[in-house]
C-alpha positions as CSV (number, residue, x, y, z in Angstrom):
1,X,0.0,0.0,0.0
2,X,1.2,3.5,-0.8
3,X,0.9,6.3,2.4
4,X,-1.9,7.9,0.4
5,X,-5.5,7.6,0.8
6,X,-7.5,8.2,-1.9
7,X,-11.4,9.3,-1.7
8,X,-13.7,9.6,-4.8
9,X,-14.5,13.1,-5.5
10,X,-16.0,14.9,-8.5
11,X,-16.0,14.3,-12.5
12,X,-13.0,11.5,-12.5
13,X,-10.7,13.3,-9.9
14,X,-10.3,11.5,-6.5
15,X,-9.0,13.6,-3.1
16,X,-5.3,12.1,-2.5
17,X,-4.2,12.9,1.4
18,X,-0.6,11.9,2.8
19,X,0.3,12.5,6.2
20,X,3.5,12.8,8.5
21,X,4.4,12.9,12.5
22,X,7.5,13.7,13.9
23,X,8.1,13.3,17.8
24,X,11.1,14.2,19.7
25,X,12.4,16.6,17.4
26,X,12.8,20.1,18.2
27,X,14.2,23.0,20.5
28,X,12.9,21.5,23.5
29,X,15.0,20.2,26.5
30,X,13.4,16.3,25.9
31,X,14.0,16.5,22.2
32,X,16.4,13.4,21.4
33,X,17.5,15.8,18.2
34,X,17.8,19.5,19.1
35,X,16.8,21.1,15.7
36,X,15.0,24.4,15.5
37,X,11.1,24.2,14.5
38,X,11.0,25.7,11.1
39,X,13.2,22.9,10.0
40,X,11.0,20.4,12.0
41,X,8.2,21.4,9.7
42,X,10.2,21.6,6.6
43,X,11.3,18.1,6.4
44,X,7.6,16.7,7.9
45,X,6.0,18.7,5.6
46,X,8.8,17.3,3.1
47,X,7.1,13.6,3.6
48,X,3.9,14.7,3.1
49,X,3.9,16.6,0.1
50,X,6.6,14.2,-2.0
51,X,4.5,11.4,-1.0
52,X,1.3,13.4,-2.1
53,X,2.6,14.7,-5.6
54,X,5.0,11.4,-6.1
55,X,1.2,9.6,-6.9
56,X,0.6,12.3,-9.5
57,X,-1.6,14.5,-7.4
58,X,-2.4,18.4,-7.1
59,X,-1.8,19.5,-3.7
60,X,-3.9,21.9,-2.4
61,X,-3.5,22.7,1.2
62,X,-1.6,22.1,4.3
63,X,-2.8,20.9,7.9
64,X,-0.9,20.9,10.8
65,X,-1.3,19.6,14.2
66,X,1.0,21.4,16.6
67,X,1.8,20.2,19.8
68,X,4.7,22.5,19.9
69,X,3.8,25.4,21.7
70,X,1.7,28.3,20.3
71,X,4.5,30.6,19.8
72,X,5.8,28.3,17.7
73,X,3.2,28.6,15.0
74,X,4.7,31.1,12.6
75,X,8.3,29.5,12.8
76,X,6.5,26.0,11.5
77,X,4.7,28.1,8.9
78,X,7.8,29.6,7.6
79,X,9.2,25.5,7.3
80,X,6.2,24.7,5.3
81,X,6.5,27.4,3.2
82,X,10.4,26.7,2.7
83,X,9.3,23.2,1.5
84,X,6.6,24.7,-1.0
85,X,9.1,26.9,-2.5
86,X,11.7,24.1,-3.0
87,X,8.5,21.9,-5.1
88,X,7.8,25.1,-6.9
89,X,3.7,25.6,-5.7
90,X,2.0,27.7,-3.1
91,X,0.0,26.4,-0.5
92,X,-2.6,27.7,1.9
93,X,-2.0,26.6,5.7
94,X,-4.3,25.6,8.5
95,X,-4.3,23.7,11.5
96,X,-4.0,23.6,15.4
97,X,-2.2,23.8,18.2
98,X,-2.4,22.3,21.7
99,X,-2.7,25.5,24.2
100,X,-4.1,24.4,26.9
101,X,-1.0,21.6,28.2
102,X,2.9,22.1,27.7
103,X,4.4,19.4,26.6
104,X,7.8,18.3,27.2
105,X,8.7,16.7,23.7
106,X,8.2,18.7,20.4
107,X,5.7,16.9,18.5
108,X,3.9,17.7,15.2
109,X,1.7,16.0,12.4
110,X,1.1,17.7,8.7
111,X,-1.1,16.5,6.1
112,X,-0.9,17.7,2.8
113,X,-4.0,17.2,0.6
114,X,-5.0,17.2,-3.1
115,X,-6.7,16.2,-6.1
116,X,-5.9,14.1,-9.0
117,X,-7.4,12.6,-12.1
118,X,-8.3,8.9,-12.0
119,X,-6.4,8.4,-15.2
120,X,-3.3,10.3,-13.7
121,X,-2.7,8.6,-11.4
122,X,1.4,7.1,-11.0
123,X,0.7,3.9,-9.5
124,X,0.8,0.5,-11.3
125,X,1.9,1.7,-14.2
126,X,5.9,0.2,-14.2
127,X,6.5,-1.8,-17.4
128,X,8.3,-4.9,-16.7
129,X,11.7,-3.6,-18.9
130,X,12.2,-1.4,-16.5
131,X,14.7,-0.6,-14.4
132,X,15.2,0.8,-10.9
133,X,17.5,3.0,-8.8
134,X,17.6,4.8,-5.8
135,X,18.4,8.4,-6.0
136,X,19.6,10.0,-2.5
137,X,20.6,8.6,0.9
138,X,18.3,7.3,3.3
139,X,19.2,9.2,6.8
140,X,17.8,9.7,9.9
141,X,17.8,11.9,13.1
142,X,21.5,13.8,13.0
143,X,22.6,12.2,9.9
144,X,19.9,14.6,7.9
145,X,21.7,17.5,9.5
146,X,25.5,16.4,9.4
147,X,25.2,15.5,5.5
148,X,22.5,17.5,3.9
149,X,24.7,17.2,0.9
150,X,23.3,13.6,0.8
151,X,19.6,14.4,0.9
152,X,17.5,14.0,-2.8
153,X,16.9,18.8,-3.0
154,X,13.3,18.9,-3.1
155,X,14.3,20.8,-6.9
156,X,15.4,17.8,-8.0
157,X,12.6,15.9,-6.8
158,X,10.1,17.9,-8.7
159,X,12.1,17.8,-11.6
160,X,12.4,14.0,-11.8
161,X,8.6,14.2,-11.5
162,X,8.6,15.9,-14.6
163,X,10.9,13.3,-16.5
164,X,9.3,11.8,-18.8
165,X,11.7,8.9,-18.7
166,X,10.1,7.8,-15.3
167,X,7.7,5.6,-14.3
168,X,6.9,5.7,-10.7
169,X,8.4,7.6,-7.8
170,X,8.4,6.2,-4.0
171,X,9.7,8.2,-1.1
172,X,11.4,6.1,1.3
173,X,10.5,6.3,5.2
174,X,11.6,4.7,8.1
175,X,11.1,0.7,6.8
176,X,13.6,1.1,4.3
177,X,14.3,0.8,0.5
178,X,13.6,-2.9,0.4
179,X,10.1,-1.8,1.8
180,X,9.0,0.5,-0.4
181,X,10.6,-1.5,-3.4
182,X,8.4,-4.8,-2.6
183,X,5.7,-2.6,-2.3
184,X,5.8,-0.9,-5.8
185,X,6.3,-4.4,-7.2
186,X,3.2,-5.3,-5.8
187,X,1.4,-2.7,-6.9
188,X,2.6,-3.9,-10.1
189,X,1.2,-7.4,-10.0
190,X,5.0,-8.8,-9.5
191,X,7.9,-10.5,-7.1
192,X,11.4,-10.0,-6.5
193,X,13.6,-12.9,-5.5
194,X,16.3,-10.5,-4.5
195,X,17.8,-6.6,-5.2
196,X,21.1,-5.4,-4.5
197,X,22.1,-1.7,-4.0
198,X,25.2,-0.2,-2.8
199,X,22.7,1.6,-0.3
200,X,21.8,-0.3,2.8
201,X,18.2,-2.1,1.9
202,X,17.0,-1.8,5.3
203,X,17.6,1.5,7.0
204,X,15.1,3.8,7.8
205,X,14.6,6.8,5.4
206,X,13.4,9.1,8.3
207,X,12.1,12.6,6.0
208,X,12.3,10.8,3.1
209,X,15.8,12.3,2.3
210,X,15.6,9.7,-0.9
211,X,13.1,8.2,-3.3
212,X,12.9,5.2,-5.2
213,X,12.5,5.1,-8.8
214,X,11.3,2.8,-11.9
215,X,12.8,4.3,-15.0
216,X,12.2,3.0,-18.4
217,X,16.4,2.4,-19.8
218,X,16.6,4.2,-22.7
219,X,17.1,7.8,-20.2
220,X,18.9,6.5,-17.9
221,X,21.6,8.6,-19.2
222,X,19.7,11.6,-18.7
223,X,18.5,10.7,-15.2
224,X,22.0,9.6,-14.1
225,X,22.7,13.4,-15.2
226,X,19.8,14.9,-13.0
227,X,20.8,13.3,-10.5
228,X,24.6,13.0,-10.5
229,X,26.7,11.2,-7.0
230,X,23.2,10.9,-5.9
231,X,22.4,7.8,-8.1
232,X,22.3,4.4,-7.2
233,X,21.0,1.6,-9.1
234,X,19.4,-1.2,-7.7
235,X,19.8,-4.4,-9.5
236,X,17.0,-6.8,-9.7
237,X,16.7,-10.5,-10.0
238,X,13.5,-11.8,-11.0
């Protein structure tokens, strides 16, 4: 299953909606990774909205649940806002916050939703010639922040949406590459005995600092370009 839900809507078009929590991250004194909170919600709302536009949808608008603090409402804004920039679309922004309690632990949840057309969406639809590849590093907690130079740019991201060369796009989150790989093969009717990347298969992806993708061969050239030291194929035996 893909972390999308899709709900029928209007005239052929369906409402996609992708979601992300974070816990423990933050400029609190519990945080386990001390990181201020406009960074927090630029990498949750990072998760959200790849996962929401890598199925081919429209976003539309941004929720978010803080259970920050209150006065940390237009810092998480400003995140958001960051991330929306780096895709290339502007977003309207609601939500909450929990004002009554402090909380000891930062903690926040955004959900990105949008619209797409039945026949656009980019699942199920990997040819069996293609190939595969992994393009960025999966990281989590300090490792996003000590080697930002290994996270998939959210410019690239967008453009490899717009590749024509490319099938299907997966963030990866925290079950791993192998994860997300099985699961696009089964959205594809198909099995993998095994895969071997120079990537480890099984490490969390925390924001989804790198996506999976099927590629049909003939550009891998011009994908391997895109996305230059940040390629990595994954090889396939069926």
């Amino acid at each position: 299953m893909r972390d999308v839900l899709f709900l029928p809507f209007v005239d052929g078009m369906e409402l996609a909606v992708a979601a992300d929590g974070l816990a423990a991250v933050g400029d609190k004194p519990g945080d386990v990774v001390s990181v201020s909170v406009d960074v927090v919600a630029y990498f949750s709302a990072r998760v959200a909205l790849m996962e929401l536009l890598s199925v081919g949808a429209e976003a539309r608008v941004v929720v978010l649940q803080n259970f920050i603090a209150d006065d940390r409402w237009e810092a998480l804004c400003r995140g958001v806002r960051r991330t929306c920039r780096e895709l290339g679309i502007d977003l309207p922004i609601t939500g909450s916050t929990e004002s009554n309690f402090p909380t000891v632990q930062s903690a926040l949840g955004v959900t990105a939703i949008g619209t797409v057309a039945n026949e656009r969406k980019r699942i199920g639809i990997t040819p069996e010639e293609a190939k595969f590849a992994v393009i960025g590093r999966p990281l989590v907690g300090s490792a996003v922040l000590s080697h930002p130079e290994w996270v998939a740019p959210l410019p690239l991201f967008a453009a490899l949406l717009r590749t024509p060369y490319i099938y299907e796009l997966i963030p990866i989150g925290s079950k791993g590459i192998y994860y997300e790989w099985t699961q696009l093969l089964a959205a594809n009717g198909r099995q993998g005995r095994a895969c071997a990347c120079p990537l480890p298969l099984f490490s969390s992806g925390g924001p989804a600092t790198s996506v999976l993708v099927s590629y049909d061969p003939d550009g891998e050239r011009e994908i391997k370009k895109q996305a230059g030291s940040l390629f990595f194929p994954l090889h396939v035996e069926w």
